[in-house]
The first five atom37 places (N, CA, C, CB, O) and aatype in JSON, in Angstrom:
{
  "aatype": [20, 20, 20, 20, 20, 20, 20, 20, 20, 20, 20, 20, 20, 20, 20, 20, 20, 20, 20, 20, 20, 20, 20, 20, 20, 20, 20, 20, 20, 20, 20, 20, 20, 20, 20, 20, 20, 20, 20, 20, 20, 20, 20, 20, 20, 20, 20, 20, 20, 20, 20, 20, 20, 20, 20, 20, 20, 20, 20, 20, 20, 20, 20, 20, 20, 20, 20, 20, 20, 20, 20, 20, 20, 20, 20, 20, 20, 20, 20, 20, 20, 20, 20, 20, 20, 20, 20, 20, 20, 20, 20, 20, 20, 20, 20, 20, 20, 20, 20, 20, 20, 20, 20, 20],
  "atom_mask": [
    [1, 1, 1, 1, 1],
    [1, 1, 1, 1, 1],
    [1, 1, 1, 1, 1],
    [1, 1, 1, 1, 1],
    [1, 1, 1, 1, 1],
    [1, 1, 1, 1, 1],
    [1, 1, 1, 1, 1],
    [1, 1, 1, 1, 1],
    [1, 1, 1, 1, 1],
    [1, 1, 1, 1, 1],
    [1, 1, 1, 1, 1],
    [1, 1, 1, 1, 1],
    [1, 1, 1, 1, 1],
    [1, 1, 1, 1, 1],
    [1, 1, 1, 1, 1],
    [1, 1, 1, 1, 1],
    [1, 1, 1, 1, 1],
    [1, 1, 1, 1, 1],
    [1, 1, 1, 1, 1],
    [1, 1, 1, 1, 1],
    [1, 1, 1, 1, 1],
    [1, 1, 1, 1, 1],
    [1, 1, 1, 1, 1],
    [1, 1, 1, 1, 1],
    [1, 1, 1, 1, 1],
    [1, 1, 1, 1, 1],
    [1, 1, 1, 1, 1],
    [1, 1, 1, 1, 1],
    [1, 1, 1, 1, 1],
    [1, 1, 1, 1, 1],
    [1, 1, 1, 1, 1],
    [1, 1, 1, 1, 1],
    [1, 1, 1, 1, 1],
    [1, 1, 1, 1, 1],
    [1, 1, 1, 1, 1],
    [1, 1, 1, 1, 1],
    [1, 1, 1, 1, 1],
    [1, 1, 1, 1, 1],
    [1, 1, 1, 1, 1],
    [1, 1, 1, 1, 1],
    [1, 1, 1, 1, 1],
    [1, 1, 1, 1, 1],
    [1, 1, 1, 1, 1],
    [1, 1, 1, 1, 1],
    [1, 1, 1, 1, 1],
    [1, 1, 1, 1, 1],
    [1, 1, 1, 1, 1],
    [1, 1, 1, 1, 1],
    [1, 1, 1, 1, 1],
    [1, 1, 1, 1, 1],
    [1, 1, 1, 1, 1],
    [1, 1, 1, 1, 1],
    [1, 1, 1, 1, 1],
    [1, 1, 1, 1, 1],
    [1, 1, 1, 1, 1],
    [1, 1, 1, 1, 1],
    [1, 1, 1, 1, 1],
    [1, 1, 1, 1, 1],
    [1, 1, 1, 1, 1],
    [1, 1, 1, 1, 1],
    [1, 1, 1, 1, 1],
    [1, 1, 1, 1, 1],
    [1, 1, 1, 1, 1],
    [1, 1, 1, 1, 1],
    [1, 1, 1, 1, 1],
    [1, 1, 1, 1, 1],
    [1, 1, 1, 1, 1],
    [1, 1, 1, 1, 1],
    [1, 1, 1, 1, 1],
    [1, 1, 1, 1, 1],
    [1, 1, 1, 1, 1],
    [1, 1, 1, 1, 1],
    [1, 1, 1, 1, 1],
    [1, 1, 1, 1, 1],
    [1, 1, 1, 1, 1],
    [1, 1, 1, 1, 1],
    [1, 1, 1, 1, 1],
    [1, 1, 1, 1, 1],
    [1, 1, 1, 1, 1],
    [1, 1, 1, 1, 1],
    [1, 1, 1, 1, 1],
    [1, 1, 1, 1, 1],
    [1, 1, 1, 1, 1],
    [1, 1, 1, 1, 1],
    [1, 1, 1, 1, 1],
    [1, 1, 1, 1, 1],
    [1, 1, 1, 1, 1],
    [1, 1, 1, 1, 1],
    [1, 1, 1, 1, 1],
    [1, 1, 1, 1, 1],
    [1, 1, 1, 1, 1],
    [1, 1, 1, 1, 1],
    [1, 1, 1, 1, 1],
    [1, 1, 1, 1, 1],
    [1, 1, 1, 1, 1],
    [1, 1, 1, 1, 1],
    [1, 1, 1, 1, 1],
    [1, 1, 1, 1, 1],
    [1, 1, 1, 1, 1],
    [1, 1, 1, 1, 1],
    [1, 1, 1, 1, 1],
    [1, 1, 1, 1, 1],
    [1, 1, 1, 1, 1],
    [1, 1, 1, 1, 1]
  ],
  "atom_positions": [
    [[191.0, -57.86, 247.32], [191.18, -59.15, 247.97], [189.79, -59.77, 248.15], [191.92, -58.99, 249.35], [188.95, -59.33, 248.93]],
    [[189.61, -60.89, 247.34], [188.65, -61.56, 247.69], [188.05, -62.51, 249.07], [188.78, -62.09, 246.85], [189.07, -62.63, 249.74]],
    [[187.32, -62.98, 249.55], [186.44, -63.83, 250.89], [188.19, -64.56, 250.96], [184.45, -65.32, 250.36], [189.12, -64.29, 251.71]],
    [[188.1, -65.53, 249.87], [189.12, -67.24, 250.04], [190.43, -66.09, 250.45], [189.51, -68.72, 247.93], [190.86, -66.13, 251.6]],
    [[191.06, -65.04, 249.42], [192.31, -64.39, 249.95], [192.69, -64.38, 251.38], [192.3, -63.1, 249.61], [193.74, -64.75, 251.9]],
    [[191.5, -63.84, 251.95], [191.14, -63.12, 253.47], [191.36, -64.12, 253.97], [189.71, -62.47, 253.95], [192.11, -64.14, 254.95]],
    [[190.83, -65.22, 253.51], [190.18, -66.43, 254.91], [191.81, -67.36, 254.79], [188.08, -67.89, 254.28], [192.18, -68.11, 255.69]],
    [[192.52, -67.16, 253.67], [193.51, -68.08, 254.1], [194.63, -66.68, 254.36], [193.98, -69.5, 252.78], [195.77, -66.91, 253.96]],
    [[194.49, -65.73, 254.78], [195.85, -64.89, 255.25], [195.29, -65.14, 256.78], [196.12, -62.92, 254.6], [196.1, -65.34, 257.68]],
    [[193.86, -65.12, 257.04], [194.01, -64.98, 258.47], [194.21, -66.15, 258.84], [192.98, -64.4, 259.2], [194.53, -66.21, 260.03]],
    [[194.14, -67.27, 258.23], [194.21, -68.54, 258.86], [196.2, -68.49, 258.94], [193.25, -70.03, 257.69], [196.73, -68.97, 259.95]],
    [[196.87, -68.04, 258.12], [197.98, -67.76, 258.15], [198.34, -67.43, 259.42], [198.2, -66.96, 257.33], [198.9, -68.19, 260.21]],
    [[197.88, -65.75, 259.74], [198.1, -65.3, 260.66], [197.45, -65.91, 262.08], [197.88, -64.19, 260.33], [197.53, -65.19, 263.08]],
    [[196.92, -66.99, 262.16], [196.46, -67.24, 263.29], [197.33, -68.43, 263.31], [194.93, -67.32, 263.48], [197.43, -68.69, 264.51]],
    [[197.93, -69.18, 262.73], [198.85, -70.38, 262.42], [199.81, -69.84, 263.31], [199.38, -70.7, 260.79], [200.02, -70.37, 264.4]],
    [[200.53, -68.65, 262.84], [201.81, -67.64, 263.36], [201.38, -67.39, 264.58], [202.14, -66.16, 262.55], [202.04, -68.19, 265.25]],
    [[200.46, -66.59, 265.57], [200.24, -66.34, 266.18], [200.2, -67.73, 267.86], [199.39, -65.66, 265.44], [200.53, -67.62, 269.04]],
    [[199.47, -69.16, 266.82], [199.45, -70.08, 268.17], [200.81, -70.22, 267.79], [198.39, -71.58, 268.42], [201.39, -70.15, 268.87]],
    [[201.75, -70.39, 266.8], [203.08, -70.86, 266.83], [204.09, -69.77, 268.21], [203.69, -70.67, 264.98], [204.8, -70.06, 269.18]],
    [[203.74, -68.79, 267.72], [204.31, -67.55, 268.6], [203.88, -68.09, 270.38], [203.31, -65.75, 268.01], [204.6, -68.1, 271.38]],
    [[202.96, -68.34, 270.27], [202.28, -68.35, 271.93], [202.87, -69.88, 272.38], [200.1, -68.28, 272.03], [203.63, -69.71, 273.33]],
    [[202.79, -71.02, 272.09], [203.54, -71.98, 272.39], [205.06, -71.94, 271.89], [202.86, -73.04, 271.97], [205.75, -72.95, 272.04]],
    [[205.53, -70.97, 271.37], [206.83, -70.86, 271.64], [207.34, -69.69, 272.97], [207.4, -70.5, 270.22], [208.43, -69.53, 273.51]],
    [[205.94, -68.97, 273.18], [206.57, -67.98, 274.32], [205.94, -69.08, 275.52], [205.85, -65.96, 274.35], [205.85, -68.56, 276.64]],
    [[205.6, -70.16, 275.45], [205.26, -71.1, 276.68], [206.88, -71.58, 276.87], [203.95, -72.56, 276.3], [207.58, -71.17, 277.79]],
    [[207.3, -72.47, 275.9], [208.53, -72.56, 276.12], [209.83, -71.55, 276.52], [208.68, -73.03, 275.25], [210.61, -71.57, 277.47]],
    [[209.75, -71.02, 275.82], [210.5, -70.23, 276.73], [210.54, -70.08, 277.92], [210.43, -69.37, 276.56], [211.66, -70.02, 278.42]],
    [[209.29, -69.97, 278.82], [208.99, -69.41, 279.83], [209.22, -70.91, 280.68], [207.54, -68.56, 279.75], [209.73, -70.99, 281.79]],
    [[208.81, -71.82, 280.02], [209.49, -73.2, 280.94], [210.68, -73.6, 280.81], [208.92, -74.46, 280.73], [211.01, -74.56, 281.5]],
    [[211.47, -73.13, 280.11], [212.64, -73.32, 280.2], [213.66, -72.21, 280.97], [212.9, -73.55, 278.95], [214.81, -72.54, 281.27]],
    [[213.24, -71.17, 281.2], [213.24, -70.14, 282.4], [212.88, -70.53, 283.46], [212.53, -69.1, 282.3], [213.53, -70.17, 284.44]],
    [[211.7, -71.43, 283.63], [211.45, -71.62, 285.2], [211.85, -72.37, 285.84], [210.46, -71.78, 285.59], [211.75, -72.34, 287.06]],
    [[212.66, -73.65, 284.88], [213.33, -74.74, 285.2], [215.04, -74.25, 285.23], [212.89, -75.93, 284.08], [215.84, -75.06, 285.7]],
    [[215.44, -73.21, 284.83], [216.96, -72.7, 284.86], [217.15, -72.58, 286.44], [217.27, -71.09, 283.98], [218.29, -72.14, 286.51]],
    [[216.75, -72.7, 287.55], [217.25, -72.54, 288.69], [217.37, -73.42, 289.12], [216.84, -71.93, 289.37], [218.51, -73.52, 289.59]],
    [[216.6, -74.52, 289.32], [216.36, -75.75, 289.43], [218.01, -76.75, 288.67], [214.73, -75.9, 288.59], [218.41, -77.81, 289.14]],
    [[218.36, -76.37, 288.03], [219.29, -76.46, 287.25], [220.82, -76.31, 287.12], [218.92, -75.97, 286.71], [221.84, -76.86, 286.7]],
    [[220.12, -74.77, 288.03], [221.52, -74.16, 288.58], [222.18, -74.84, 290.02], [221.23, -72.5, 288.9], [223.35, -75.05, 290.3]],
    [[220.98, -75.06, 290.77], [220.99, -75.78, 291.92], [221.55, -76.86, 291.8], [219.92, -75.98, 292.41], [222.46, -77.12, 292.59]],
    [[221.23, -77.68, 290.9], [221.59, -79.13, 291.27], [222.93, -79.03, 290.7], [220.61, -80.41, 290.63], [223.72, -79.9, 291.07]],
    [[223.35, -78.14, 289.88], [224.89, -78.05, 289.33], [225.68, -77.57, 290.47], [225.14, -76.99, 288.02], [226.7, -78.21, 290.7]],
    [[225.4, -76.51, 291.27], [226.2, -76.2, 292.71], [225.9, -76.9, 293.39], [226.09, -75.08, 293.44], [226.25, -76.57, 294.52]],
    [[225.21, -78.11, 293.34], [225.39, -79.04, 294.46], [226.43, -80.19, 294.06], [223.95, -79.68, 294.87], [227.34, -80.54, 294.81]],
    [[226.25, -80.65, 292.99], [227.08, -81.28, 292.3], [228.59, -81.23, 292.06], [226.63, -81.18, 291.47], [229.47, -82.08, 291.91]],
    [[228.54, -80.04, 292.07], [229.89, -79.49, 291.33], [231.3, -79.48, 292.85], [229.39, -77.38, 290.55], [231.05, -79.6, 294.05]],
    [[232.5, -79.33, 292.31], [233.37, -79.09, 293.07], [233.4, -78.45, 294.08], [234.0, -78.79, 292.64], [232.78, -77.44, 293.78]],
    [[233.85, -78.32, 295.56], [233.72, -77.44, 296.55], [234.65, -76.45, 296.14], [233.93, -77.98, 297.89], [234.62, -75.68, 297.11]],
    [[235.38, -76.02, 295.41], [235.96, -74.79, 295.11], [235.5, -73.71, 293.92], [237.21, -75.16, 294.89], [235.75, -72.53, 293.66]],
    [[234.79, -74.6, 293.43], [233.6, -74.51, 292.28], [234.45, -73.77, 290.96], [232.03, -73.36, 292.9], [234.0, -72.71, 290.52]],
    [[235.2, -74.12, 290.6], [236.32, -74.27, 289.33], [237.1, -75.35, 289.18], [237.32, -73.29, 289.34], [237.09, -76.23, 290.05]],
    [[237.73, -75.43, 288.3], [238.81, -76.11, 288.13], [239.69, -75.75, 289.04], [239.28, -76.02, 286.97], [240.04, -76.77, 289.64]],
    [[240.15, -74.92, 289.39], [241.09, -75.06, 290.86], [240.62, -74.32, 292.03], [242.62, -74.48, 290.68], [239.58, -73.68, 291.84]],
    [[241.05, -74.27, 292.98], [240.83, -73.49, 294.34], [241.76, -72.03, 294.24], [241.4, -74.57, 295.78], [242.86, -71.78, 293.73]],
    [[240.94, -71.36, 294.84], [241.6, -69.66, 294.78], [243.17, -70.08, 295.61], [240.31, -68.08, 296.02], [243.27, -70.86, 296.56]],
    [[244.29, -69.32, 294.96], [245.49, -69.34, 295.86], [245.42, -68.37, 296.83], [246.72, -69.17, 295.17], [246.19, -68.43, 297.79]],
    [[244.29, -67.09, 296.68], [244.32, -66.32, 297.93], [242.91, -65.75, 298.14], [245.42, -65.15, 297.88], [241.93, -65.93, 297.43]],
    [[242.99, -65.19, 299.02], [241.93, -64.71, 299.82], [241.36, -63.44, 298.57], [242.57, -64.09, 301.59], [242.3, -62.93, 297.97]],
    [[240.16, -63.02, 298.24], [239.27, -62.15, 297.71], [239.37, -61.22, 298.42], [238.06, -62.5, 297.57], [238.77, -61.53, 299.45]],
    [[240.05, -59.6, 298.59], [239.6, -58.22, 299.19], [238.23, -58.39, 299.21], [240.0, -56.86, 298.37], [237.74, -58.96, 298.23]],
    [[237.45, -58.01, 300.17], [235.81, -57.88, 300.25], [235.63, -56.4, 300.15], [235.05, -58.49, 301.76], [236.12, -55.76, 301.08]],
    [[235.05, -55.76, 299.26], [234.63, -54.41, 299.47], [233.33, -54.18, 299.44], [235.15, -53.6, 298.66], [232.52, -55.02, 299.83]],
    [[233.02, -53.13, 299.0], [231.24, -52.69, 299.02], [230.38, -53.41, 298.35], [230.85, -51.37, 298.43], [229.19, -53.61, 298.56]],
    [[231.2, -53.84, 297.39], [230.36, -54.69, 296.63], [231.12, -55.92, 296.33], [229.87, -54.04, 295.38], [232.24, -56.01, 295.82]],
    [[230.2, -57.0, 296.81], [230.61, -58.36, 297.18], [230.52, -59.78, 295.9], [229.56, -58.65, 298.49], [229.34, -59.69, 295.56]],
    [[230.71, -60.14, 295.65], [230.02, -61.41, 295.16], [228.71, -61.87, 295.06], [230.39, -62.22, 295.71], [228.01, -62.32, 294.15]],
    [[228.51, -61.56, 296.72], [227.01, -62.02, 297.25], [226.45, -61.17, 296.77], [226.6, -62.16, 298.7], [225.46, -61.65, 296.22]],
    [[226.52, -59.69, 296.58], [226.03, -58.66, 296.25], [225.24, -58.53, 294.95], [226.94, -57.94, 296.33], [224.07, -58.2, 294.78]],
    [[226.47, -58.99, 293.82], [226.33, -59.06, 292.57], [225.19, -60.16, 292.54], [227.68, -59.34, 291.83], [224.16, -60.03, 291.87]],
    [[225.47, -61.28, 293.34], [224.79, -62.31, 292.9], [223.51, -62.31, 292.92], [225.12, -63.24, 293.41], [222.86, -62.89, 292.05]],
    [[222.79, -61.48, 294.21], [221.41, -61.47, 294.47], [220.49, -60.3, 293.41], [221.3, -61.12, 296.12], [219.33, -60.45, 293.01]],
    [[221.66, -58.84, 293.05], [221.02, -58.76, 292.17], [220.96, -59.31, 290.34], [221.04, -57.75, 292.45], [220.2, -58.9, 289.46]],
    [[221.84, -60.15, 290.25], [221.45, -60.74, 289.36], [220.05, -61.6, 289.35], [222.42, -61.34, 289.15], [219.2, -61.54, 288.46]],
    [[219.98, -62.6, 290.8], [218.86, -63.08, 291.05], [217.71, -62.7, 291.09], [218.9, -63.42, 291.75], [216.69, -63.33, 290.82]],
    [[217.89, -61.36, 291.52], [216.67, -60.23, 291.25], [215.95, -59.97, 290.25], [216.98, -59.14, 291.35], [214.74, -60.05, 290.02]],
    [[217.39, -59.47, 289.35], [216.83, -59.63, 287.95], [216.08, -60.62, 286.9], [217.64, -59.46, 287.47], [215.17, -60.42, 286.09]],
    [[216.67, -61.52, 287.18], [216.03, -62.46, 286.88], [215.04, -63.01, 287.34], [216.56, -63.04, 286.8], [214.44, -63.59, 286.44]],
    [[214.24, -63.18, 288.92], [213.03, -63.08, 288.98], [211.71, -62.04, 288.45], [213.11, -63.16, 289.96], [210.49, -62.21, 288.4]],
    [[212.51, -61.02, 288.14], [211.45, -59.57, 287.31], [210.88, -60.53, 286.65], [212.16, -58.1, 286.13], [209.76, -61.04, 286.63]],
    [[212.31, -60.74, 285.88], [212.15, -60.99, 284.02], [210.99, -61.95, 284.02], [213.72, -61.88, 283.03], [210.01, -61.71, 283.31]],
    [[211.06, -63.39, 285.04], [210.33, -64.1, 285.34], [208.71, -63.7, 285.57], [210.96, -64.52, 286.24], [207.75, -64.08, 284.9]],
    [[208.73, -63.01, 286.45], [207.09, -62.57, 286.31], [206.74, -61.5, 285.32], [206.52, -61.97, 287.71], [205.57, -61.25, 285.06]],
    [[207.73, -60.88, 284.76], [206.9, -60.31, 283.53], [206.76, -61.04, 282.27], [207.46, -59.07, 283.12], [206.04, -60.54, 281.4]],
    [[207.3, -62.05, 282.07], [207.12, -63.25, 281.12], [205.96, -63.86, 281.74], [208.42, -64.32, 280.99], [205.04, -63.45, 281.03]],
    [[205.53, -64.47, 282.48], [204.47, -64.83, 283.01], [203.55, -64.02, 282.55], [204.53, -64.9, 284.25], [202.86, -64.5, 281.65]],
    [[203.19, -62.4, 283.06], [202.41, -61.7, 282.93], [202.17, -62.0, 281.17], [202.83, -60.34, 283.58], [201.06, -62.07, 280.65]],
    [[203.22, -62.13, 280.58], [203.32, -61.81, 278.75], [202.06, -63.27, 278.33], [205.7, -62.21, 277.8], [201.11, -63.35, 277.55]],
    [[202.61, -64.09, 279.16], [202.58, -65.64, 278.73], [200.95, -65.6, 279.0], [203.68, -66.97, 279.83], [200.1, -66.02, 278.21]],
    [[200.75, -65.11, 280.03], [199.12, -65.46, 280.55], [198.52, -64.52, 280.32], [198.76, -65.77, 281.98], [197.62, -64.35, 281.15]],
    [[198.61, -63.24, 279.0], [197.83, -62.6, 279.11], [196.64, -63.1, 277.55], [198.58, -61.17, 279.33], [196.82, -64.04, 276.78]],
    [[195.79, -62.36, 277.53], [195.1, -63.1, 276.75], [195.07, -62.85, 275.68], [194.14, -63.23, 276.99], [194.96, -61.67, 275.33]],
    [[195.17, -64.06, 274.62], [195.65, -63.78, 273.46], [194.53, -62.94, 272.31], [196.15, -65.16, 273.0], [194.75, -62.15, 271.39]],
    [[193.6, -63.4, 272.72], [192.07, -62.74, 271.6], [191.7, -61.16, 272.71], [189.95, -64.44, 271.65], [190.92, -61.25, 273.65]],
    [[192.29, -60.07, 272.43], [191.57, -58.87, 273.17], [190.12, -58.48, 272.71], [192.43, -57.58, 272.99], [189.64, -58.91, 271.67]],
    [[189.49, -57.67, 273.54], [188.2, -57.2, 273.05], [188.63, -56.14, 272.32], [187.12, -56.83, 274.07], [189.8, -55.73, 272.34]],
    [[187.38, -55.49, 271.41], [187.11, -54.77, 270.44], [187.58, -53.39, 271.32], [185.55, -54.98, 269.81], [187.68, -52.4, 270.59]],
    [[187.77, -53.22, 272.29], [188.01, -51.7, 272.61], [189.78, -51.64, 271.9], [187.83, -51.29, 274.74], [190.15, -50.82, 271.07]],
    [[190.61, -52.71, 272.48], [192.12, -52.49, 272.08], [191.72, -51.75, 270.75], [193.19, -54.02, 271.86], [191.97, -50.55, 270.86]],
    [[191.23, -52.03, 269.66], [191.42, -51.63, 268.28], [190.47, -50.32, 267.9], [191.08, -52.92, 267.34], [190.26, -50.12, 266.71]],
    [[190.0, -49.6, 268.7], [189.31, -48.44, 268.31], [190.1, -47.71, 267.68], [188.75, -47.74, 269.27], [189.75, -46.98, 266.75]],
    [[190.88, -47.78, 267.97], [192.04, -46.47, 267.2], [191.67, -46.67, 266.09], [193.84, -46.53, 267.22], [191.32, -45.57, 265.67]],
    [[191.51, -47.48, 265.24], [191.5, -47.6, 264.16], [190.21, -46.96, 263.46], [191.74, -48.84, 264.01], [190.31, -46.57, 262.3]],
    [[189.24, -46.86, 264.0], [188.13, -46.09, 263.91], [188.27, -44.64, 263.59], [187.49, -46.23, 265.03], [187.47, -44.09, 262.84]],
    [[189.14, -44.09, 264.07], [189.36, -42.79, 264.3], [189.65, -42.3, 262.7], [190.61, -42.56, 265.46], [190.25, -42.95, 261.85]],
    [[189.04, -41.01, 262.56], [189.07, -40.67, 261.66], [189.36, -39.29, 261.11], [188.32, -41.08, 261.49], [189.34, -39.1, 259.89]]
  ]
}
């Protein structure tokens, strides 16, 4: 592989790479704006929040609605700061990440 080969694969790969990173921005704003989203739809939305109203009362047991719901919410705040962490970490590492490759 000649200098020009090299210089246009990495320009390749660095093309891919900002494409990759402003697509993991989006993502991550379109995640941070999904609650915001959700909100204004349960505010919006019907007080029975379906197409019809329950004909009866829900058994409440150990595990609730509310239950389910917060850890879903949970979950989804993780996901949230470890996308963050992904999003803001830095894209050019120093020369130590790649020592391995040294090894011989």
């Amino acid at each position: 592989m000649d200098f020009d080969e090299l210089n246009d694969a990495m320009a390749k790969s660095n093309a891919r790479a900002r494409w990759g990173r402003s697509a993991a921005w989006l993502i991550f704003a379109i995640s941070a704006a999904l609650p915001g989203l959700v909100a204004f739809l349960a505010l919006v939305g019907s007080p029975c929040g379906g197409f019809m109203c329950p004909m009866y009362v829900p058994i409440s047991g150990p595990i609730t609605g509310e239950t389910l719901m917060a850890l879903g919410f949970a979950g989804f705040g993780i996901g949230l700061l470890w996308m963050w962490r992904i999003v803001r970490a830095d894209p050019e590492p120093d020369s130590r990440s790649w020592r391995y490759r040294h090894r011989r």
